[in-house]
C-alpha positions, 0 to 999 in steps of 0.5 A, a space after each residue: 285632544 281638541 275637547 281637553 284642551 278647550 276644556 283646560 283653557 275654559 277652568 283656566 278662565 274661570 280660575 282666573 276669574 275667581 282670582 280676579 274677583 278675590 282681590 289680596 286686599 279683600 281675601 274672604 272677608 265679610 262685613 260684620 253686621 248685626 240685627 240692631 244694625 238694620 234699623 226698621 226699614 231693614 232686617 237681618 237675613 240670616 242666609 247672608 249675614 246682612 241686613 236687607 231691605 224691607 218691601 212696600 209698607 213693611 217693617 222689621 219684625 219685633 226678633 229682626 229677622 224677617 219683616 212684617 207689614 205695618 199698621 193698616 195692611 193685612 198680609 196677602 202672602 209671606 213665606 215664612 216672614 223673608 218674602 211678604 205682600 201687603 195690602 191696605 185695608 179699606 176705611 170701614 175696616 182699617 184695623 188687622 186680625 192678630 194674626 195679620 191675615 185679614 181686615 177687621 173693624 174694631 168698634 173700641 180703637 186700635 193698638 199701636 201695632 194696628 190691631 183691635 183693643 179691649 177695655 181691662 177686663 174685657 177679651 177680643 173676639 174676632 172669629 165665631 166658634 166655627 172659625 168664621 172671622 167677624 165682620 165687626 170685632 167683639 169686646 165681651 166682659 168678663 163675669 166677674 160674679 160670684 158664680 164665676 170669679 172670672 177676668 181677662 188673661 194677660 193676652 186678653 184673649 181669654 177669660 179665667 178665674 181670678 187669683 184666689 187672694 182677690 175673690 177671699 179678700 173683696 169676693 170679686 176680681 176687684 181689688 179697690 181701696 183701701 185693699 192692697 193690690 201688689 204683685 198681682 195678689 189682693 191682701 186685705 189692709 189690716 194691722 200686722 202686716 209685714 212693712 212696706 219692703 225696700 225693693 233695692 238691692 245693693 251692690 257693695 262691690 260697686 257701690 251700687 243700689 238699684 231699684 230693681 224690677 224683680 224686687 218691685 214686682 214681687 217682694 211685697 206681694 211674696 212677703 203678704 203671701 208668706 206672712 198671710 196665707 204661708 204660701 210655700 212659693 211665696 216664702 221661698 221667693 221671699 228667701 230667694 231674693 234675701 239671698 239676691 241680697 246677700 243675706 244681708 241684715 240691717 236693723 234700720 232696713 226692711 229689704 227682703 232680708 228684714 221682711 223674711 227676718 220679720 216674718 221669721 220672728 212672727 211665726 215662732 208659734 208655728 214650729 220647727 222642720 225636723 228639731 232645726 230651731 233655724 228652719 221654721 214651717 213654710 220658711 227656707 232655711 236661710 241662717 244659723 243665727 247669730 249668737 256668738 260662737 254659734 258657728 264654731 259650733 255648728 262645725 265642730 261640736 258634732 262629727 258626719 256621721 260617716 268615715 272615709 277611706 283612700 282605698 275602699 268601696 266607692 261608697 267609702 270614697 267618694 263624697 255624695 253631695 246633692 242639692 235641692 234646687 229652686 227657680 227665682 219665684 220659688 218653685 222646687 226643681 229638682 234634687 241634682 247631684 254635685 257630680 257632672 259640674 253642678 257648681 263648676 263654672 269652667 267646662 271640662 271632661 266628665 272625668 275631671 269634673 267628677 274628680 272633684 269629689 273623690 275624698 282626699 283629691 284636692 280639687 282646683 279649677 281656675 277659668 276666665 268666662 265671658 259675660 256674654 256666655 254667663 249671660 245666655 247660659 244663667 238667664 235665669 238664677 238657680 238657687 241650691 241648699 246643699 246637703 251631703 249625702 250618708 248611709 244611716 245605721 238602719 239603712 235609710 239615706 240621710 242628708 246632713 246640711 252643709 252651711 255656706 260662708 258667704 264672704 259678701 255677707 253684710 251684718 249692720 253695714 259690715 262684714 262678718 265673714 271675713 279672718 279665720 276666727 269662726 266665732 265671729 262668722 254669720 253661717 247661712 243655707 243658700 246660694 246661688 251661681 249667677 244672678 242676672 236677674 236682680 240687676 234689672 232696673 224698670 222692665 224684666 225684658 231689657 239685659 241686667 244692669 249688674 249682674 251677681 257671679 259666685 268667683 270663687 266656691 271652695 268646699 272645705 273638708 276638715 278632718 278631725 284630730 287624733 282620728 284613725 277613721 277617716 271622720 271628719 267635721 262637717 263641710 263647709 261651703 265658701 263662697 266670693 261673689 263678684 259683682 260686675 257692671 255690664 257695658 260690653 258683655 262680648 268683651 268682658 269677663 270674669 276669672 271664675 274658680 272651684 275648689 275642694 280642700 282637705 285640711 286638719 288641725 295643724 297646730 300640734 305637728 307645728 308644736 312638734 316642729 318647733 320642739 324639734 327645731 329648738 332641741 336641735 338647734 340647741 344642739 347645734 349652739 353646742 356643737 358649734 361651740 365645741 367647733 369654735 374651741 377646736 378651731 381656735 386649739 389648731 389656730 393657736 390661739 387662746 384670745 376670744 376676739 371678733 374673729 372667733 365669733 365670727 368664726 362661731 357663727 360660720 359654724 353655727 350657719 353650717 350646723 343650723 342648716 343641717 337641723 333645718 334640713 334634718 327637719 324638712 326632709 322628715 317632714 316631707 317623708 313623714 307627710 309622703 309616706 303617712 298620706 299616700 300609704 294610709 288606708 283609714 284616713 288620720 291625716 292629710 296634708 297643709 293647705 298651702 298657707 300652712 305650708 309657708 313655714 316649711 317652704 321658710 325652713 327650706 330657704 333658711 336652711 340653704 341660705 345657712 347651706 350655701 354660707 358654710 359652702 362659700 366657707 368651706 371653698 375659701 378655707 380650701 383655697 387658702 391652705 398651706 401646702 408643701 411636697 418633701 422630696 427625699 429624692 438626693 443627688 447621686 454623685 457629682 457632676 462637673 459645672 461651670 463657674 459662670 465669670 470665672 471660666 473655672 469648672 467645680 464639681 457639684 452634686 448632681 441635681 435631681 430631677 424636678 418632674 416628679 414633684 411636677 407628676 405629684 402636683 399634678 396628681 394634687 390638682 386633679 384629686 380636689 374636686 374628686 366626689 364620693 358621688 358621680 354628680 352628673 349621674 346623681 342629676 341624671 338618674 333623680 330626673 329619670 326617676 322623677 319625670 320617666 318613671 313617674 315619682 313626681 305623681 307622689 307629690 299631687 295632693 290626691 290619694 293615690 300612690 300610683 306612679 302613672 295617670 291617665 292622660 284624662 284624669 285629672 291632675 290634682 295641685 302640687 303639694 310644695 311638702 311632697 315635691 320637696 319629700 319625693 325629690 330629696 328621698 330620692 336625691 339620699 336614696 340614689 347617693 346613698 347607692 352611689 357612695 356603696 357601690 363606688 366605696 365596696 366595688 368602684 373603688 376596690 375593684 377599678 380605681 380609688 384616686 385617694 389611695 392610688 395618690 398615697 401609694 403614687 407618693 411613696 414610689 415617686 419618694 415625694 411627701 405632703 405637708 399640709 397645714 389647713 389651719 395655723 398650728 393643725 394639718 396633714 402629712 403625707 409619708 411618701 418617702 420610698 422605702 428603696 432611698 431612691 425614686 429617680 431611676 429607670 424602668 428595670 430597677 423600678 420593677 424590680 423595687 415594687 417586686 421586692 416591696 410586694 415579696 416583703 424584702 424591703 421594710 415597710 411604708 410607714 413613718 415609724 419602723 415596721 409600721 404601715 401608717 403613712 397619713 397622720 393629722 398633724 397638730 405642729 408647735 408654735 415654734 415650728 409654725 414660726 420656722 415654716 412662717 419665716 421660710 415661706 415668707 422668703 418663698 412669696 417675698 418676690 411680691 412685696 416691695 422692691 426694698 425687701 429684695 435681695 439684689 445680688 440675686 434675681 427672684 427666681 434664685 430667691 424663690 428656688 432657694 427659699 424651695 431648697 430651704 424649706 424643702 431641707 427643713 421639713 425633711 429634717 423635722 421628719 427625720 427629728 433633726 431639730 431636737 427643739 422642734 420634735 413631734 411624736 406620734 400617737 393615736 387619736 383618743 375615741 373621744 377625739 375622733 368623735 368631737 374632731 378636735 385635740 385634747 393635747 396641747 402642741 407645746 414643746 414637740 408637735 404631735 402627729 396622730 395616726 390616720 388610717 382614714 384619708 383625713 387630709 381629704 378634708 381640704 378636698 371635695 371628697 372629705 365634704 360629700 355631706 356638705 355638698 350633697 346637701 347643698 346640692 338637694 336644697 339647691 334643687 328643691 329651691 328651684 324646684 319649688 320657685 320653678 315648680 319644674 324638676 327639669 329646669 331645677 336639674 339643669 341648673 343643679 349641674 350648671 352649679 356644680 359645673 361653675 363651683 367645680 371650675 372656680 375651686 379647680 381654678 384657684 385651688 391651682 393658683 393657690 397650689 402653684 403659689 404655695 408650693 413652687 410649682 410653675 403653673 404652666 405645668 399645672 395642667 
């Protein structure tokens, strides 16, 4: 027990050791120092994270992590450079061996650094053949005679052949005047020789021009070589730094482009690389030419060879891109293919980056890269020619060259490659990724000034028109250099992005579209029109005035978003089911910018959609609307006069609660829907996001509803959002309106049936007028004379009625019909006008009122009134106000109007179809569905998210369903009498 204790008590020391060293302030913080930062009495220890110091007579080595000793004193130990001695050497010897081990005398002088130095020409000797070090060091010259063509290396500590141009030029390793020595190559002055080039490299971006020291070092000498002896590394060379350039061409210029031009001029006589005029012998292949129209040519006049498929063979599938690669000074790389991320800057999973080339997956990689790691990892450039790959009929491997649109291209100070006319583009051959090479000014050792990047590569596939093969043009490979000004690479970065698209030409399915919108939307000027006359027949009114055009163009909105819509979900379908279902490649989908006018189409088409809603919702609460009740007194009943203390008999007052009940019953059923619109949100977002729908709108081929959480997801296509979500949205309310129309509605409720049968038996009609002389008329006059009675009789009359003992429900004898249109005179109108004036009278002036009576009398009288003379003019009372009743002519039906003028009697026509729910919701289930798809797919496609684009589709339907419950019983309560406290 005593030992736990004492060794509890000695780690309870010790922690709070530890805590006392570990400060809160100071946590487990370091410093930040760096090599740069230890100056030259100190270097970098790598085991702490700081710098040391240095010990006696030592300094930073040249990398900065370890010491070594200084000019005049040789190395006694070292382990490894971090723990070194040194030591003096004497006077006789005050020179160090290169390696730092020991003291030598140097007869020719010393370095800087303290070792012996040689003459040019000369080697430094300082140990004999069996590794005996000298006491003296030796400078022996180099034999330059015709026997040995030899010199000294650029160590100096060797002797080797001459470069071949100095012993073929002056038959030595001298190259004097008037030679031409440049790059370390020996050319012999004689007339013809490329000119002198401009080592400048120009940075447009920034308006930068640098001397740079690549191009110091090796443009002339490359440009000799090519032109004198066509040195096949030489030409590339000179074609790698043309591409440094940008391929820019200057007819006043002679940079690296116009030397390589000159060149290519020069050697017509030499011939051509496989029947390509633009590739000559020895040369790169860097241009098309420049002929006007050459490039439309070059990308349309031939096909590739091949064709492709979504559903075949991987040979069949996948694009086989390979690219000849090359270093900066020419020399040949190797062959490497695209797949595994070649040309794509941003790191990703193999899988994702091979996705790239599957055909028909439109591929998109975006990123944000640090100077600093473009730097480490393109030190040094690379230059491709790309090819694409293909099986040719006798089964050799053939390439087809792919040209490079290079959007920096400057031709004569100006860009070419810029717009989308292609006549006017300057194609090439070679790229590259990252140049941090050109930018070097004065020495090739010190980090870039500019650095050159490839922001954006985008590989175009187009298929060719009127294909059912899969045959496509040839590719084309378009590149965006991005030039950056190097000051803080930790710091700075660069968006970089990869793309491959598929397009056709879209210009026919555009003159298909706008075919069908003007023939449609002809259509709907004339249907509008037949709208406008209808409209004005049930108004009364022959007179065109501003209202009637306004009117028209409340139509005409209606029925132009319809074609917009008929349009766009055809569209959407067409490109859904013909993209993803086809095997032999004849379509594929817009880019997106050619989807912009569909994405318009979409926007007029609910801008018009939401007008003709907001009308719809105003001409719905602004309807004229009575309850006749045909219920009459039974008997009499004693009352007091009140003032004059007598009692009179009266009729018996009848009951209000039924015209209350049937109020009610009116206020529930107008925002009743064919559809459950919450199921309809549910169940689209279910099939959408659960059951993987929304995998029918990438832009790839393929028509699976499920992907491998490590596949790569391809760009949503705006059109297929849109065809995936609105076939679904008709799909799903289509089922909805069948099974509420064939077994909801017949087998558990049908409100709009049950509300006509609820009329008939409470002896209550409706009497509605939607427009000025044009409405609906309930019948619901009970069949028994009374409906006011109790339970027992009331049984007893629906059982008479369901034995057929009693006569029918309809309006005229022996007939079923008890919804009719009705289209009423003007006289009537004026007669209903003149009564309910009376009934709102109560909310003009105090002058007009009646001040015997207060206006609840007022009110309740203008009721009776108006309630007595409907019930007449159904019981054809008023001879100068009769109607008749007929049926509805096919035509009529079809055009919604009325041939027959109301003149003298109104008429009233047959309706065994509810039409009166035209003033209610679920007469309007098109209008609304519609509003509802189009509502969602703007959402969507703003948002790029079903699920926020449902939850604000139920939130407006909730909201328009309150405002039109709200002040459809306001206006219910004002037109009818009916206290809206009972409203509920």
């Amino acid at each position: 027990m005593a030992t736990r204790g004492r060794g509890a008590a000695a780690a309870a020391a010790l922690l709070m050791a530890v805590s006392a060293a570990l400060s809160p302030a100071r946590g487990f913080s370091v410093p930040l120092q760096r090599p740069a930062d230890c100056g030259a009495e100190r270097y970098f220890d790598s085991s702490r994270l700081a710098c040391a110091p240095c010990g006696a007579h030592q300094r930073q080595s040249a990398g900065g992590s370890s010491c070594e000793c200084e000019p005049g004193y040789r190395m006694v130990s070292s382990n490894g450079g971090f723990s070194v001695t040194c030591e003096k050497c004497p006077e006789n010897m005050s020179g160090v061996t290169q390696d730092g081990w020991n003291c030598i005398t140097c007869p020719r002088g010393l370095t800087s650094k303290g070792n012996c130095k040689c003459p040019n020409n000369e080697i430094l000797v300082e140990r004999s053949m069996d590794g005996v070090l000298l006491g003296e060091a030796l400078c022996i010259l180099c034999n330059g005679s015709e026997q040995s063509f030899s010199a000294s290396d650029a160590s100096g500590s060797r002797c080797v052949r001459c470069e071949q141009t100095f012993i073929q030029v002056s038959k030595s390793c001298d190259c004097n005047s008037p030679n031409i020595l440049t790059g370390g190559l020996c050319f012999l002055a004689r007339e013809g020789l490329p000119p002198k080039g401009v080592a400048a490299v120009r940075f447009a971006q920034l308006g930068v021009t640098l001397a740079s020291a690549w191009f110091l070092k090796n443009l002339q000498s490359s440009a000799f070589a090519c032109w004198l002896y066509s040195n096949l590394t030489a030409c590339q060379a000179l074609g790698n730094m043309c591409v440094m350039n940008m391929n820019s061409l200057s007819s006043s210029s002679t940079d690296a482009c116009g030397l390589f031009q000159y060149i290519f001029v020069s050697t017509a006589r030499v011939g051509v690389v496989h029947s390509i005029p633009y590739w000559r012998h020895n040369l790169p292949w860097l241009y098309y030419g420049d002929q006007p129209g050459l490039a439309s040519q070059v990308l349309e006049k031939n096909h590739f060879p091949t064709t492709f498929t979504f559903k075949g063979t991987d040979k069949d599938v996948k694009l086989k891109f390979i690219a000849a690669s090359f270093d900066a000074a020419g020399n040949f790389l190797k062959w490497q293919n695209l797949e595994g991320g070649l040309l794509q800057l941003c790191p990703d999973t193999q899988t994702k980056l091979n996705a790239a080339y599957v055909f028909g997956t439109t591929y998109q990689q975006n990123c944000k890269i640090s100077i600093s790691k473009i730097l480490l990892d393109f030190a040094n450039p690379v230059f491709y020619d790309l090819f694409l790959e293909y099986n040719g009929g006798n089964g050799q491997q053939h390439l087809w060259a792919v040209p490079v649109l290079n959007l920096n291209l400057q031709y004569n100070e100006k860009f070419v490659n810029q717009g989308s006319n292609m006549n006017n583009w300057l194609l090439t051959r070679r790229f590259f990724l990252v140049d941090a090479l050109s930018g070097k000014e004065n020495d090739l050792g010190k980090p870039p000034r500019v650095i050159r990047i490839a922001s954006k590569i985008t590989i175009s596939i187009r298929l060719v028109s009127h294909t059912q093969r899969g045959t496509i043009y040839p590719p084309l490979i378009t590149v965006a250099y991005t030039d950056v000004l190097v000051q803080n690479p930790e710091t700075q970065s660069v968006m970089v992005s990869f793309a491959v698209s598929y397009e056709m030409n879209q210009r026919e399915a555009q003159i298909q579209t706008d075919i069908a919108l003007g023939v449609l939307g002809g259509l709907a000027v004339l249907w509008s029109l037949l709208k406008t006359a209808g409209w004005k027949r049930r108004t009364g009114s022959s007179i065109i005035d501003l209202q009637t055009v306004f009117k028209f163009l409340l139509f005409y909105a209606g029925d132009l978003a319809n074609v917009f819509f008929i349009i766009t979900v055809g569209t959407g379908i067409y490109w859904l089911v013909f993209f993803k279902a086809q095997q032999f490649v004849s379509v594929l989908l817009p880019l997106p910018s050619q989807e912009e006018d569909f994405v318009t189409y979409i926007a007029c088409a609910f801008s018009l959609k939401a007008l003709q809603f907001l009308h719809l919702l105003v001409s719905q609460l602004a309807i004229d609307i009575f309850f006749i009740d045909w219920e009459r007194p039974k008997g009499k009943v004693l009352k007091a006069v009140e003032g004059e203390g007598v009692t009179k008999s009266t009729a018996a007052p009848v009951s209000i609660w039924r015209t209350y009940f049937i109020a009610n019953e009116w206020n529930e059923i107008q925002t009743v829907r064919k559809i459950n619109p919450l199921l309809q949100v549910l169940a689209v977002l279910f099939f959408l996001e659960v059951v993987g729908f929304s995998n029918l709108a990438l832009m790839d081929a393929s028509s699976s509803l499920s992907r491998s959480s490590e596949s790569y997801v391809a760009p949503w296509s705006r059109i297929l959002r849109f065809g995936v979500s609105a076939a679904l949205w008709v799909a799903i309310a289509i089922l909805q309106i069948i099974f509420f129309a064939v077994i909801y509605e017949r087998f558990v409720e049908d409100k709009i049936s049950q509300f006509v049968d609820l009329c008939c038996v409470s002896n209550i009609s409706v009497f509605l007028l939607s427009h000025n002389c044009f409405g609906h008329y309930i019948h619901g006059r009970s069949v028994h004379g009374h409906a006011d009675t109790n339970m027992e009789e009331m049984n007893m009359n629906l059982k008479r009625e369901a034995e057929n003992l009693c006569s029918q429900r309809g309006l005229l004898p022996n007939t079923d019909g008890q919804t009719f249109q009705i289209s009423i005179s003007r006289k009537m109108r004026l007669n209903y006008d003149w009564i309910h004036e009376t009934l709102t009278r109560k909310r003009g002036p105090a002058r007009l009122l009646d001040s015997s009576a207060n206006s609840f009398e007022q009110s309740t009288r203008a009721y009776n009134a108006m309630n007595k003379f409907l019930s007449s003019f159904i019981d054809h009372v008023h001879k100068e106000m009769d109607y008749i009743v007929k049926d509805k002519l096919l035509l009529e039906r079809i055009l919604g109007m009325e041939f027959m003028e109301p003149i003298e009697k109104s008429i009233f026509y047959n309706d065994e179809g509810h039409s009166f729910t035209d003033v209610l919701y679920y007469g309007n289930e098109t209008t609304l569905l519609i509003f509802d798809i189009l509502f969602f797919s703007v959402v969507d496609l703003a948002s790029q998210s079903f699920v926020l684009a449902a939850i604000l589709t139920y939130l407006q339907q909730e909201i328009f369903r309150f405002i039109r419950t709200t002040l459809g019983q306001k206006n219910l309560a004002s037109k009818t009498l009916v206290d809206q406290r009972f409203l509920i």
